[in-house]
C-alpha positions as CSV (number, residue, x, y, z in Angstrom):
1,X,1.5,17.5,13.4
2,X,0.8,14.0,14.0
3,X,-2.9,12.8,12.6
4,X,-3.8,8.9,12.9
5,X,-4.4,6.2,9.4
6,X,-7.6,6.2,10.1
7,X,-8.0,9.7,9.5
8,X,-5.5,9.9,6.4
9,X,-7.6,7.1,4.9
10,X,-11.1,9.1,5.6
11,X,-9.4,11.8,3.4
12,X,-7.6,9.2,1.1
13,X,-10.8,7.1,0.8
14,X,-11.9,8.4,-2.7
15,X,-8.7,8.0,-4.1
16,X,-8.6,4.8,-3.3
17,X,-11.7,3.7,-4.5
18,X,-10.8,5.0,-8.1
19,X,-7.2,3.9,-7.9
20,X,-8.6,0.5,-7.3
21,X,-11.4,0.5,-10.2
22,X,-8.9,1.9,-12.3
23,X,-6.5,-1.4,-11.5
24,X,-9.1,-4.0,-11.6
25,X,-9.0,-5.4,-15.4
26,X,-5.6,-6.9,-15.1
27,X,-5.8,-10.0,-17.1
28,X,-4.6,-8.5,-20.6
29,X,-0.9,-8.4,-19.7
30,X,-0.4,-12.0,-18.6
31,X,0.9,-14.8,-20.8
32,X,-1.0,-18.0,-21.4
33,X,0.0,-20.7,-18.9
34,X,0.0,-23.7,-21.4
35,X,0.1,-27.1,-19.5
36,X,1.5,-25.5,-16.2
37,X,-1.2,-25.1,-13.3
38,X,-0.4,-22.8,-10.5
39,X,-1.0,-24.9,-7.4
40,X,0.4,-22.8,-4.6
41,X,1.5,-19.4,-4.2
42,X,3.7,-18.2,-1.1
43,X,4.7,-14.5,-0.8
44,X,6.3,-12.2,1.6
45,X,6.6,-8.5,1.1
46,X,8.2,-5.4,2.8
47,X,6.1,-3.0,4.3
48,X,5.2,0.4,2.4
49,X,6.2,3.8,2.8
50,X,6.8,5.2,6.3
51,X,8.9,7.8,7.7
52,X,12.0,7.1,9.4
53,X,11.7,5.3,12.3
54,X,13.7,8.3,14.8
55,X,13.8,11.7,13.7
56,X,15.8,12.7,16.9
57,X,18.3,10.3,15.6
58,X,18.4,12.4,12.1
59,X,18.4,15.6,13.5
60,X,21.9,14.9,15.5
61,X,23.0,12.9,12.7
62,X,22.9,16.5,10.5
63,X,22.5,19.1,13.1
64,X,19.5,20.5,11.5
65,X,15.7,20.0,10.9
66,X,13.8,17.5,9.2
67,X,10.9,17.7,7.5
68,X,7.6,16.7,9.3
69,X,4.9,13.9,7.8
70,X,1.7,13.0,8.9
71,X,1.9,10.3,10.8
72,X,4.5,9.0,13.5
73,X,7.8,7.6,13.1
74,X,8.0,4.5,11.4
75,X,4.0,4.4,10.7
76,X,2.5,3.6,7.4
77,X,1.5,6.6,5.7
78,X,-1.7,7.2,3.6
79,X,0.3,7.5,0.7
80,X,2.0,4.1,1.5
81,X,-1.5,2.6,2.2
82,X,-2.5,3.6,-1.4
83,X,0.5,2.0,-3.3
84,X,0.3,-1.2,-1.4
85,X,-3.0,-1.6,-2.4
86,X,-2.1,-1.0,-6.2
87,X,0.2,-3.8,-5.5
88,X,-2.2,-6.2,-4.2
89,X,-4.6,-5.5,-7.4
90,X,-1.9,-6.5,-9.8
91,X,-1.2,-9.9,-7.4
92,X,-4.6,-10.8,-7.4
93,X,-5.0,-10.2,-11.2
94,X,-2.2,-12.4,-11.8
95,X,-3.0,-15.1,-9.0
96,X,-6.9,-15.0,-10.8
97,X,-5.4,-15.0,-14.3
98,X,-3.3,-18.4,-13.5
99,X,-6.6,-19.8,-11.8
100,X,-5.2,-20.0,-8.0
101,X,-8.2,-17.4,-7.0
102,X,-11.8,-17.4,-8.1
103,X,-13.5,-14.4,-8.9
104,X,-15.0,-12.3,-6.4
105,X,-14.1,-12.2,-2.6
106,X,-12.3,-15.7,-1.6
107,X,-13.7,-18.3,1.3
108,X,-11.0,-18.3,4.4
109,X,-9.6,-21.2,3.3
110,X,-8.1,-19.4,-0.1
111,X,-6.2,-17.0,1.9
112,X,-4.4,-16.7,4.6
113,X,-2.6,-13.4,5.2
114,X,0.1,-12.9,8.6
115,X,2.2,-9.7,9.5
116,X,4.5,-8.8,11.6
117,X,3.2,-7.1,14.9
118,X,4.0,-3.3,14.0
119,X,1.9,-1.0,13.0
120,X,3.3,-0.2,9.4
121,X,3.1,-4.6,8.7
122,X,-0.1,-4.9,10.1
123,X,-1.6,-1.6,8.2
124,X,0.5,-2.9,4.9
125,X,-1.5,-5.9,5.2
126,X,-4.7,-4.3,5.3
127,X,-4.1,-2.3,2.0
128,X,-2.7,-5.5,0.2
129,X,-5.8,-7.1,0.9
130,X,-8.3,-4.0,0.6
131,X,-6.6,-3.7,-3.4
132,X,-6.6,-7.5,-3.8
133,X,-10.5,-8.4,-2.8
134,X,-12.1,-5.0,-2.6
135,X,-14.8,-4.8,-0.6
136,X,-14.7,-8.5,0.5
137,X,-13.8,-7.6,4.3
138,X,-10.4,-9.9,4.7
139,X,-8.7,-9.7,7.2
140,X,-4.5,-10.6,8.2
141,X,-3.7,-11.5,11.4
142,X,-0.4,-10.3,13.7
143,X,0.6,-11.6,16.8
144,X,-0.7,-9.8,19.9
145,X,3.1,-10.2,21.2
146,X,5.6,-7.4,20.7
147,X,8.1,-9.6,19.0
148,X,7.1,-12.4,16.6
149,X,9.9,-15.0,16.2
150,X,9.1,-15.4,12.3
151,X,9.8,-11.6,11.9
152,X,12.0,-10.1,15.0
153,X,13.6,-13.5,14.6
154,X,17.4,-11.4,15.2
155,X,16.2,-10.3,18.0
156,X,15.6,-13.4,19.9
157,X,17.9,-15.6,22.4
158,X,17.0,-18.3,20.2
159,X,18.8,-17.3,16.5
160,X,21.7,-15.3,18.4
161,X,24.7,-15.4,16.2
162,X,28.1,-16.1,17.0
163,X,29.9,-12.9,17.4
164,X,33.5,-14.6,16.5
165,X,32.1,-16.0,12.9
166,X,29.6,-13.1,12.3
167,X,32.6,-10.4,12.5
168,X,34.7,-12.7,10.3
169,X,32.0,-12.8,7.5
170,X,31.8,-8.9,8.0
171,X,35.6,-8.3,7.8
172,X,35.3,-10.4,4.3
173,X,32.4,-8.4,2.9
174,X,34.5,-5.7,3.8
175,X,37.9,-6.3,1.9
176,X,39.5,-6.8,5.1
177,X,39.5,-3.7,6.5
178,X,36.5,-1.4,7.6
179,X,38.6,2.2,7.4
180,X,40.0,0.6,3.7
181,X,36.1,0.4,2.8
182,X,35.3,3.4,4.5
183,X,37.6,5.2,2.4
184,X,36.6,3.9,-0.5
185,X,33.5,4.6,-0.2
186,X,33.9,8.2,0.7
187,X,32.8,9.8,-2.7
188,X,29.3,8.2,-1.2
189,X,29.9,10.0,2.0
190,X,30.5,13.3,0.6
191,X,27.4,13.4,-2.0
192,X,25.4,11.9,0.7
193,X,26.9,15.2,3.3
194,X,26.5,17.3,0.5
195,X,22.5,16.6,0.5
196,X,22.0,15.8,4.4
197,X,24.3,18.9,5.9
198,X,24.4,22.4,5.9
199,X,28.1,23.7,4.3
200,X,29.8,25.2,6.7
201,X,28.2,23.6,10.0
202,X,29.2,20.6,11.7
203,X,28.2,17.5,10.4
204,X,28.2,14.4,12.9
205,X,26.8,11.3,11.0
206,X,29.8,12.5,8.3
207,X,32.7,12.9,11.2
208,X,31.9,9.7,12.4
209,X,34.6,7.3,13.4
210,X,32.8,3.6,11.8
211,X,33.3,1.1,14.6
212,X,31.9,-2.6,14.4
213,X,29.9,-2.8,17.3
214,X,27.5,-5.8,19.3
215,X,24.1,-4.7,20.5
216,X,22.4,-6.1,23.9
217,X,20.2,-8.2,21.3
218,X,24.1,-9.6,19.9
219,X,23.5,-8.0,16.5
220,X,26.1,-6.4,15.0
221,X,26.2,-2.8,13.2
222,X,28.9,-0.5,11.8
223,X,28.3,2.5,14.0
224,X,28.6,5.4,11.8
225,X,27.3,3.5,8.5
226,X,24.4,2.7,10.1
227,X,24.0,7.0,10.2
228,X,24.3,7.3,6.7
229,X,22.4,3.8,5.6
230,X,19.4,5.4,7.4
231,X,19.6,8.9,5.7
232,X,19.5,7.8,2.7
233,X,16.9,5.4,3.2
234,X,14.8,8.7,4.3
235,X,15.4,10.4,1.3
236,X,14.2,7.3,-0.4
237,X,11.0,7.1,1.2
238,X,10.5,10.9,1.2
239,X,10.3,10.5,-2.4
240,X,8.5,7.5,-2.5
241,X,5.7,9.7,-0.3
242,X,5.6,12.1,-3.0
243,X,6.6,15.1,-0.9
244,X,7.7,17.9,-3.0
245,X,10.7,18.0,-4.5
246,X,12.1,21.2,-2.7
247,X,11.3,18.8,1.1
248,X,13.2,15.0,-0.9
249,X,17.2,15.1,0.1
250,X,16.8,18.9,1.1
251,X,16.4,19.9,-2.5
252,X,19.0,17.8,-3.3
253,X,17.3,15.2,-5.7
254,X,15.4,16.2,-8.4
255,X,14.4,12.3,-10.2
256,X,14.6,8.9,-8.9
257,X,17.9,8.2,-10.2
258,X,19.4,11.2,-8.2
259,X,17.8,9.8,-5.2
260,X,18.5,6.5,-5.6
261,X,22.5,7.6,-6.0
262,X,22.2,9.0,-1.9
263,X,21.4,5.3,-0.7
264,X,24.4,3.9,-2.0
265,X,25.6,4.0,1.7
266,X,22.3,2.0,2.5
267,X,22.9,-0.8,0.2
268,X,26.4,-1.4,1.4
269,X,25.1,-1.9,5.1
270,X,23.4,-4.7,3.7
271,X,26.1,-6.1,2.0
272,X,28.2,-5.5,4.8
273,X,26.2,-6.7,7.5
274,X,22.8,-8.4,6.5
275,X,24.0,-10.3,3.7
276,X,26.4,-12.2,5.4
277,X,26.0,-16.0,5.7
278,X,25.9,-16.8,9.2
279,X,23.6,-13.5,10.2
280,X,21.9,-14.7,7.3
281,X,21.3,-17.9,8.2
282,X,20.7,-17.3,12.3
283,X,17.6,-14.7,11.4
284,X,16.2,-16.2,8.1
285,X,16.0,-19.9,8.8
286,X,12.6,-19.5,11.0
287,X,10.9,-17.7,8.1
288,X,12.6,-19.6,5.4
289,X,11.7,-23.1,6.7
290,X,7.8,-22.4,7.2
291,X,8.1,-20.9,3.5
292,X,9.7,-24.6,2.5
293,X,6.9,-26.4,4.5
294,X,4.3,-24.4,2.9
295,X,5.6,-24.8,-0.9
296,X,5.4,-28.7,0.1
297,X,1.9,-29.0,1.3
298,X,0.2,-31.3,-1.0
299,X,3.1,-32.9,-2.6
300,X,5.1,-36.4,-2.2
301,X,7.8,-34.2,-0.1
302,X,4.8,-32.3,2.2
303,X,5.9,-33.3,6.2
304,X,5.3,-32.7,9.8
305,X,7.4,-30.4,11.4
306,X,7.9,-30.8,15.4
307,X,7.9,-27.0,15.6
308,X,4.8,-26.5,13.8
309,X,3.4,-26.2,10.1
310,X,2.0,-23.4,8.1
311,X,-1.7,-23.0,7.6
312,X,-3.1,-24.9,4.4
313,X,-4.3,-22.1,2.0
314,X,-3.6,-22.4,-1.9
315,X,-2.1,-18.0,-1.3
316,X,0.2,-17.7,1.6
317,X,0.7,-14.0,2.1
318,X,3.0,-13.1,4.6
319,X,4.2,-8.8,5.5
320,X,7.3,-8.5,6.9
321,X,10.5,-6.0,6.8
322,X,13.3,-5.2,4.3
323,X,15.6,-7.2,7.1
324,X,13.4,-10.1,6.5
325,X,13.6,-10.3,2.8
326,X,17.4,-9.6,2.9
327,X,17.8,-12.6,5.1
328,X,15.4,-14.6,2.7
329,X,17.2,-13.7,-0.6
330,X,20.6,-14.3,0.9
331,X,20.0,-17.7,1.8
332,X,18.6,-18.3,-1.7
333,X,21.7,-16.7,-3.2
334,X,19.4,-14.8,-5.3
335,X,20.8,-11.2,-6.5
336,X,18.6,-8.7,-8.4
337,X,18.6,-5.0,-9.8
338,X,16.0,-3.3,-10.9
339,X,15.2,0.3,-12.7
340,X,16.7,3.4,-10.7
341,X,17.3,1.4,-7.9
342,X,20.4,-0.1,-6.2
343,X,21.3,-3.6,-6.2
344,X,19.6,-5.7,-4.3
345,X,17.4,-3.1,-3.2
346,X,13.7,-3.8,-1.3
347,X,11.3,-1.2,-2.1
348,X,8.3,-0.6,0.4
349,X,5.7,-3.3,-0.9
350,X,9.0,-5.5,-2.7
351,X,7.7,-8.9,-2.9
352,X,9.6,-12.3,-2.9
353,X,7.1,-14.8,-4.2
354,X,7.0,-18.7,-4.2
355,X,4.8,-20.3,-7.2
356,X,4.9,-23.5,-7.5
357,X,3.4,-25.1,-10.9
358,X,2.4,-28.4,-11.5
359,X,3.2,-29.5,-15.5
360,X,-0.5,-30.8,-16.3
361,X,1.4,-33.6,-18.4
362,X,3.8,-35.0,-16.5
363,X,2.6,-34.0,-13.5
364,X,5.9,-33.0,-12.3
365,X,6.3,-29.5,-10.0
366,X,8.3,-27.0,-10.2
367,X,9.1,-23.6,-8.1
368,X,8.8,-20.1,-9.8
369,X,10.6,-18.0,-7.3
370,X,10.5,-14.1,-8.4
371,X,11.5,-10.2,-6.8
372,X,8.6,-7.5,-7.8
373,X,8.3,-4.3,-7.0
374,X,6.7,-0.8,-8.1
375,X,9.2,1.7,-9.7
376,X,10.2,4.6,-7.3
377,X,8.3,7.0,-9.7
378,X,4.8,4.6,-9.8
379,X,5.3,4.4,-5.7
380,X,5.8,8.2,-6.2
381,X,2.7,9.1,-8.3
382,X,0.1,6.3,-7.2
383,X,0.7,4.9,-10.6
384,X,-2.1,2.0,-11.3
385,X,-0.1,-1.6,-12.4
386,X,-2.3,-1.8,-15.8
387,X,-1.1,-2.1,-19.5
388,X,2.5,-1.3,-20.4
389,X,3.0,-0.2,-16.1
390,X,3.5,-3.5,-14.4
391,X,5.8,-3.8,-12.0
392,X,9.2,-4.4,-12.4
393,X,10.5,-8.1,-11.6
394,X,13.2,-10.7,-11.9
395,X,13.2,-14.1,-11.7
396,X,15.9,-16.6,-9.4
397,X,17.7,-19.0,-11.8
398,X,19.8,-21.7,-10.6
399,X,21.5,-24.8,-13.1
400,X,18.7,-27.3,-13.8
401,X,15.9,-24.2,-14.4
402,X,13.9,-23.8,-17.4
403,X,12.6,-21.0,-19.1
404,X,9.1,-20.9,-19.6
405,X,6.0,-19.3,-20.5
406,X,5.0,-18.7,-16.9
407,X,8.6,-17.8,-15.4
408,X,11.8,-19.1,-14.6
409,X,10.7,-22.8,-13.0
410,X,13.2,-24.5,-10.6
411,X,12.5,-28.3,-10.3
412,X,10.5,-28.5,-6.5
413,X,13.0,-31.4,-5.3
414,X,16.3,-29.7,-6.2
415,X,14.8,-26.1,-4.9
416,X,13.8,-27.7,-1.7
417,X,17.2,-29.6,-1.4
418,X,18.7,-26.4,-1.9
419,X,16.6,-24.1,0.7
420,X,17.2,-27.6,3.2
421,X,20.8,-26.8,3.0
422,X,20.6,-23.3,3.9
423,X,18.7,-23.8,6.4
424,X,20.0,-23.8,10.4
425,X,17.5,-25.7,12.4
426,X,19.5,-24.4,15.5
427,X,18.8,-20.9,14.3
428,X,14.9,-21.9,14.9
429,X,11.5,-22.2,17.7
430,X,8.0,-22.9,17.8
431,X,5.9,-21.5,15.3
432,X,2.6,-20.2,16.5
433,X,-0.2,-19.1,13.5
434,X,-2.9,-16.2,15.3
């Protein structure tokens, strides 16, 4: 049966409330900044926990039923509400530890919080907010259009790829061959049959013939991976919701680790497709270049950009999608792995976030650029991010950082050269702020 947020978070409410008190005194776990001031803070995270996005699509990937949730496809859930905003607490804890935010609910001129246009953003938003200024009635804004070129930039005429260097990169990432990978990923394919299937029945996702295919959009997808990326994804997330453990992969997954072992197929979609340079580069290079303009505001290098300019707020939070942070990190060249999950993984409510401190005696500026995200087991169990459970994080590390007290800190010229260079300004459009 399908019930609405609103009414998940009526029942949920309490929970919240306490979750949140529970989360509020975060200062103890942060280290002392010594002379570096956090100026500016820029950070775009991946929705939280949904369902999949097409049941149908499951059920004739596996011939067989699925289990039901409480909202619709590809909503967020009450659950995922309820994580997210355990995120947001621990952000603000940290942004109001390093002095960026004042105590108590911020003026609209301290924040400034965009999602994408669907539901799942736009609701992920809310709960960020709701745990970072309880109470204080912010607010994110979305587009009223269907497609927002800073998130559904791949789907626009304007970032189209070229179909002749795209399947190159792919064939690369591939070792040359897509039936060579296939087969050797098929000890993937048959745990992730194994879990998905019933023995003895046919199994269509598994049968598959995996085809490199265009879409009407011109994105390209390995038909047949694409199956099995998106069940194991669902097992993910049915864990993540904290569904019984007889309902996550079929009974096939009793901890995170065994869960996290069925989306092996999932990650190498992304390093297959996503991760490639030039898809890369054609559907990050919107987002990526208001993120450089942004970081700049307020420095020697801060400019006017004929297709428009972020809004001035010391915290830039932005909700987007996993595709979105894959293009992101790629053009960065920044590759993490984190607890149970796989490399390179984004988590509902993983973060990518831009600090950039100012060195109070040399007055030089530097770039802290840093992955975070719950555990699958704190998503799982509504886990507050206090004391010894923070979330797990790496920092991006390029020649000429520095460790320091605050982070990994990148010099702001050389990171903005960098980002610059990666950046295709034919891959790129207007950007309009709600």
């Amino acid at each position: 049966m399908n019930v609405s947020l609103s009414a998940l978070f009526r029942v949920t409410g309490p929970l919240l409330t306490a979750a949140l008190s529970i989360s509020a005194p975060l200062i103890a776990h942060a280290q002392d900044n010594g002379h570096y001031v956090l100026e500016k803070a820029v950070q775009v995270s991946r929705h939280g926990v949904r369902p999949q996005t097409d049941t149908q699509k499951l059920v004739d990937a596996t011939q067989r039923q699925w289990p039901t949730w409480l909202v619709r496809d590809g909503e967020l859930t009450g659950h995922g509400y309820l994580a997210a905003s355990l995120m947001g607490a621990w952000q603000a804890g940290h942004y109001r530890h390093a002095g960026l935010l004042p105590a108590g609910c911020p003026d609209n001129t301290t924040v400034y919080t965009l999602s994408s246009p669907k539901q799942r953003t736009r609701a992920t938003a809310a709960a960020l907010l709701d745990g970072m200024f309880p109470g204080c009635g912010q607010k994110a804004l979305a587009s009223t259009e269907k497609l927002d070129p800073l998130f559904q930039t791949d789907k626009m005429d304007f970032a189209r790829i070229d179909p002749v260097i795209a399947k190159g990169e792919i064939l690369k990432a591939l070792g040359g061959d897509l039936q060579a990978a296939k087969a050797r990923l098929q000890p993937d394919l048959d745990l992730l049959k194994a879990a998905a299937c019933i023995e003895g029945k046919p199994c269509p996702f598994y049968e598959a013939e995996w085809v490199l295919k265009q879409n009407d959009e011109g994105r390209l997808k390995i038909k047949g991976l694409d199956k099995a990326s998106s069940l194991g994804e669902t097992f993910r997330l049915q864990y993540s919701e904290g569904k019984p453990l007889s309902e996550v992969a079929f009974g096939h997954a009793a901890n995170a680790k065994q869960v996290m072992a069925l989306t092996r197929l999932h990650r190498a979609k992304y390093d297959f497709v996503n991760d490639t340079p030039h898809i890369a580069k054609r559907g990050g290079s919107q987002l990526m270049n208001q993120l450089l303009l942004a970081l700049e505001q307020g420095t020697a290098l801060e400019k006017s950009d004929p297709l428009g300019n972020p809004p001035k707020a010391p915290l830039l939070v932005i909700v987007a999608h996993d595709t979105n942070l894959s293009h992101l990190r790629t053009l960065l060249g920044f590759h993490w792995a984190l607890g149970e999950y796989q490399p390179g993984n984004i988590p509902p409510t993983g973060t990518l976030a831009f600090e950039r401190y100012r060195d109070a005696n040399s007055g030089e500026r530097f770039i802290r650029t840093t992955f975070l995200t719950q555990s699958p087991d704190q998503i799982r169990n509504l886990t507050p991010l206090t004391g010894n459970n923070v979330p797990l994080q790496v920092d991006f590390e390029q020649p000429g950082c520095k460790k320091t007290a605050v982070g990994t800190l990148c010099p702001l010229e050389s990171f903005a050269s960098t980002l610059s260079k990666a950046i295709d300004r034919t891959a790129m459009t207007t950007a309009r702020y709600p």
